[in-house]
Each structure stands twice: as C-alpha cells, then as structure tokens.
PANUKOL-976971 format. One record per residue (C-alpha): x, y, z. Coordinates in Angstrom, 1 decimal. Example, Ala and Ser with C-alpha at 12.3 -4.5 7.8 and 13.67 -1.06 7.14 Angstrom:
% residues 2
12.3|-4.5|7.8
13.7|-1.1|7.1
This chain:
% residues 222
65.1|-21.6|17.7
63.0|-21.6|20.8
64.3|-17.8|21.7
62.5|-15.2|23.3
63.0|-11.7|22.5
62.1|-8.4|23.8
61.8|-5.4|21.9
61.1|-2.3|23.3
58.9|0.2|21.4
58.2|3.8|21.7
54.9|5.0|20.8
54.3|8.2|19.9
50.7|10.0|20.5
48.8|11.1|17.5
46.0|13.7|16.5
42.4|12.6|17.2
40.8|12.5|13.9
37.2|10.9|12.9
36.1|10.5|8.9
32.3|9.9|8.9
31.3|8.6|5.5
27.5|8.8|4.8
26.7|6.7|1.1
23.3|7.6|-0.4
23.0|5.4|-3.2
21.4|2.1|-3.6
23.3|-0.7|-4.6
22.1|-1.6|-8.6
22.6|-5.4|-7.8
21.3|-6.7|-4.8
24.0|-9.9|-3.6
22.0|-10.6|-0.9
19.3|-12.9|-2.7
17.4|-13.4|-5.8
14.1|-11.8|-4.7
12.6|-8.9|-6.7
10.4|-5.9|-5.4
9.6|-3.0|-5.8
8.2|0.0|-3.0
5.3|2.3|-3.4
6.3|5.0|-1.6
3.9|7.5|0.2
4.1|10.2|-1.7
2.8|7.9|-4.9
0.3|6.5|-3.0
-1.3|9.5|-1.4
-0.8|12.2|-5.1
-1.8|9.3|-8.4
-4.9|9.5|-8.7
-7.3|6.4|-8.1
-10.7|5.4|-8.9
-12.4|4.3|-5.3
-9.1|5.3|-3.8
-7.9|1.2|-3.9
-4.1|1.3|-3.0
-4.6|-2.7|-5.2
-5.1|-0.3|-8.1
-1.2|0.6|-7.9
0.1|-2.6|-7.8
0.3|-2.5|-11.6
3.4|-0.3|-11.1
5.6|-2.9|-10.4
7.6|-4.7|-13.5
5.9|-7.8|-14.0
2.3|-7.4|-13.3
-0.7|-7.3|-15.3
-3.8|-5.7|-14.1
-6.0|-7.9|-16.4
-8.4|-9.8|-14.5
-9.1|-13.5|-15.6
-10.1|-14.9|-12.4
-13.5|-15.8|-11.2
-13.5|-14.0|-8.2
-11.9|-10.9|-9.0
-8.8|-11.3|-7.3
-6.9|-8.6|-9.0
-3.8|-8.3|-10.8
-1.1|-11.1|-12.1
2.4|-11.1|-10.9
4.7|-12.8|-12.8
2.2|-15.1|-14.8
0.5|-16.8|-11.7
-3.1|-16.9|-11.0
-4.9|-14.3|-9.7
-5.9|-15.7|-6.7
-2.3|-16.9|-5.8
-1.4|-13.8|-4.3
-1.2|-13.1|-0.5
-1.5|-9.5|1.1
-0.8|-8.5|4.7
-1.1|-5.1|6.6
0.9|-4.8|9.9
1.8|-8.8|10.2
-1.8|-9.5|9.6
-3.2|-10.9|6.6
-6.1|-8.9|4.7
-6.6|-11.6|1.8
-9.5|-14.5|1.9
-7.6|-17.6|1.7
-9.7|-19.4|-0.8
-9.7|-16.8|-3.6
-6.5|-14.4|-2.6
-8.6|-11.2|-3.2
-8.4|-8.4|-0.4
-11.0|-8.5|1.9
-9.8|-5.3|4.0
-8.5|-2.4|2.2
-7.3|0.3|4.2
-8.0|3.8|3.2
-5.2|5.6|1.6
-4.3|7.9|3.6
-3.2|5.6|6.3
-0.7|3.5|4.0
2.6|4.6|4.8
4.0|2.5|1.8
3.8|-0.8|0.8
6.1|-3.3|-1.0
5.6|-6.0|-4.0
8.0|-9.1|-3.9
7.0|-10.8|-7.5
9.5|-13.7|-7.5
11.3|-15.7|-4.8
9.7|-14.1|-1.9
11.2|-15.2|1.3
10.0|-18.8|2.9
8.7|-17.1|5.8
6.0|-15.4|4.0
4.6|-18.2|2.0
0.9|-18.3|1.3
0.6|-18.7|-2.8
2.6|-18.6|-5.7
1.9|-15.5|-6.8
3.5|-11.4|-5.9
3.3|-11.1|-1.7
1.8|-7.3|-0.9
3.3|-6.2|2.4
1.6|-3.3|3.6
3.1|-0.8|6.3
0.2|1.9|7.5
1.0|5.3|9.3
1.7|6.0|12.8
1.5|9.0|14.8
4.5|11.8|15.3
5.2|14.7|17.8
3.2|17.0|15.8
-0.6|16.9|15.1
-1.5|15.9|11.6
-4.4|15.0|9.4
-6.8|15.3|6.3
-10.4|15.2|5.3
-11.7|14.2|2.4
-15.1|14.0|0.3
-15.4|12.5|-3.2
-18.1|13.3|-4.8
-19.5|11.4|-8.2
-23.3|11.9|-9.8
-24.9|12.1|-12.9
-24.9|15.6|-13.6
-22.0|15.4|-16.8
-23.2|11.8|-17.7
-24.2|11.1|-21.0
-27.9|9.6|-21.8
-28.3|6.6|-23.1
-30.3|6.4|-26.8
-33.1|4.6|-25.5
-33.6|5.8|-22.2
-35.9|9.2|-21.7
-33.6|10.6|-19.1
-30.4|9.8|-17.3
-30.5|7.5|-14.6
-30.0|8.6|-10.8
-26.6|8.1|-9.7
-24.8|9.6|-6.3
-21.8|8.2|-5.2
-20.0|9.6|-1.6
-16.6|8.5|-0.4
-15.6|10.1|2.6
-12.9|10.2|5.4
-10.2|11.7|7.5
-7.5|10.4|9.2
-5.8|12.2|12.8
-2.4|11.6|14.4
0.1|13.1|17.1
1.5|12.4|20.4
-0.6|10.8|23.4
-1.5|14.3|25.7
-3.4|14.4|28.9
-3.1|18.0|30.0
-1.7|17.6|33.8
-1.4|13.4|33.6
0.7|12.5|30.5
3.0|14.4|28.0
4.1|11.5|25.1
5.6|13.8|23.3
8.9|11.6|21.8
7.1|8.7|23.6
3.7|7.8|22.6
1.5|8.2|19.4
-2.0|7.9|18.3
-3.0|7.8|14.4
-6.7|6.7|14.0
-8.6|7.0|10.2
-11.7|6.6|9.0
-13.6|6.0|5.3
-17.2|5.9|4.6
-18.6|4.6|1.3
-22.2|5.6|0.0
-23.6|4.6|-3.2
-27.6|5.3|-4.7
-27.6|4.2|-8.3
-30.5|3.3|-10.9
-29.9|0.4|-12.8
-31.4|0.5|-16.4
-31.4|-2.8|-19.0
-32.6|-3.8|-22.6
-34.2|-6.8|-23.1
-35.3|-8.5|-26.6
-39.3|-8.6|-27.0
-41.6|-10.0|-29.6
-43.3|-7.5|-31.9
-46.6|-7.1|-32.3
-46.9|-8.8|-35.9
C-alpha cells in the first residue's frame, strides 16, 4: 500500500487510417420527443397540381388532417380534430395567419415555397399560438446560378356547360400570373457575390371577370 510504481512502455507507431461512415436513412422512431410532422417537399409542392395554386390546399397530405371545412370563416383544414381556426401558420419566423380566425391572410406563390412542414400533435412550446397543426413555411433563396419561371393560368368559359335556364353561358375569365428570379448579387466592376450574396424576388397577379347568374321563385300569373 501507498507504493508508487513506474512502468516503462514502448509504443510503437502505427498506419494512419481514417473510416468515414456516411448513414442515409432516417430513423423509423424518433426518441427525441413525441411530436409528429410531416414535410412537403419542393418537388410536391411545385409538380401536384392545385386549383388557385394554394400551397393550404396540400396540407391534407399529412396523416391526420381533414380538408373539410366547418368553420365560419373558412379557416381551412382540421388537424387532429381541433377547430379550424386553431391553427397557426408562419413563413420565415413571421406569422401569415389572422389571429382571430387562424385562416391565412398571406399566401405565398408557389414557386417561392422551398418546403414547408406540418407538426399536428405536441408541437414544441416555443411555437404556441392554438391548438391545432402549426404550418412552418420555409420560401426559396437565391444560388450561384441564375434561375426562374413564368407562368400564366388561364380559365374561361369556352368548355363550360350552360345552364337549362339560362340562354347562353355566362362570361367568365380568370388570369393567374407570375414569375419568380434568383441568383447571386452582380455589379459588373463593383461586386461579384457569387458564393456570397443572393437575390430571389417573385411575383403573382390574380385577375378575375365573372357573371353571376341566380333563380329566384316568382308568382305566376294565375
């Protein structure tokens, strides 16, 4: 007891090796926490096809959301049984839903959503805002090359059907329009932002003319 010893060791020097193991796969339980979500990717987002190009309209994707309305104020879908107007939807850190009724009051065009995400039960505290599914939206940013689209969606009255009572079909011309532009900051002899700095600006324009026909219940002449 209460010895010291000293042992010498020799060490010898060995090969330099290095094992890089890269795992694809995503985990099929998550241990982390009890929240549940799903992602809409870009690629879903910008190729399913939507009528008034409403990236709300793919919420219905996710397990455990109904897209039937019951609400007053057409708030959109249920998640997970709650009210319509209990849910809460925020683009960049901001939020885009009216408090009061939870419906979105800015909808971004489509193709400037990146992707977004649905969390339908035990969202984090930190995001809070209603009971019902929390919408995180993510939109695009620019790159070191120059990309974009245009668009025109065109809807009239030329394959509608008329109705019996009506002597011709009624006037209808519907317009919804856009592009969207991004890249890297470049001010020929000032500023190259390639790898540095990027721009991504979009823009949607909405134009409606529509007839509005009705039948009403009148006395007849006996």
């Amino acid at each position: 007891m209460n010895q010291s010893a000293n042992l010498k060791l020799a060490l010898e020097i060995g090969q330099v090796t290095e094992v890089v193991n890269v795992t694809g796969e995503a985990p099929l339980v998550n241990a982390t926490n009890s929240t549940v979500g799903t992602v809409i990717e870009t690629r879903a987002i910008f190729d399913l096809p939507l009528n008034g190009r409403n990236f709300t309209q793919l919420i219905g994707l996710t397990p455990g959301v109904s897209t039937v309305d019951t609400s007053q104020s057409g708030a959109g879908p249920s998640i997970q049984g709650q009210r319509n107007r209990d849910n809460s939807y925020v683009a960049d850190g901001v939020s885009i839903a009216r408090i009061t009724f939870g419906n979105v009051v800015l909808s971004p065009p489509v193709d400037a959503i990146q992707e977004f995400r649905v969390q339908s039960v035990n969202a984090d505290a930190e995001l809070g805002g209603g009971s019902g599914g929390f919408i995180n939206l993510v939109t695009k940013s620019g790159s070191d090359t120059l990309h974009g689209t245009a668009y025109n969606y065109l809807r009239n009255n030329v394959l509608d059907a008329r109705n019996t009572f009506q002597p011709s079909i009624p006037v209808f011309r519907q317009n919804q329009f856009g592009f969207s532009l991004g890249g890297p900051v470049l001010l020929p002899k000032l500023y190259n932002g390639r790898g540095k700095t990027f721009f991504f600006a979009s823009y949607e324009g909405f134009r409606r003319r529509q007839a509005a026909s009705g039948l009403g219940l009148v006395p007849t002449a006996n």
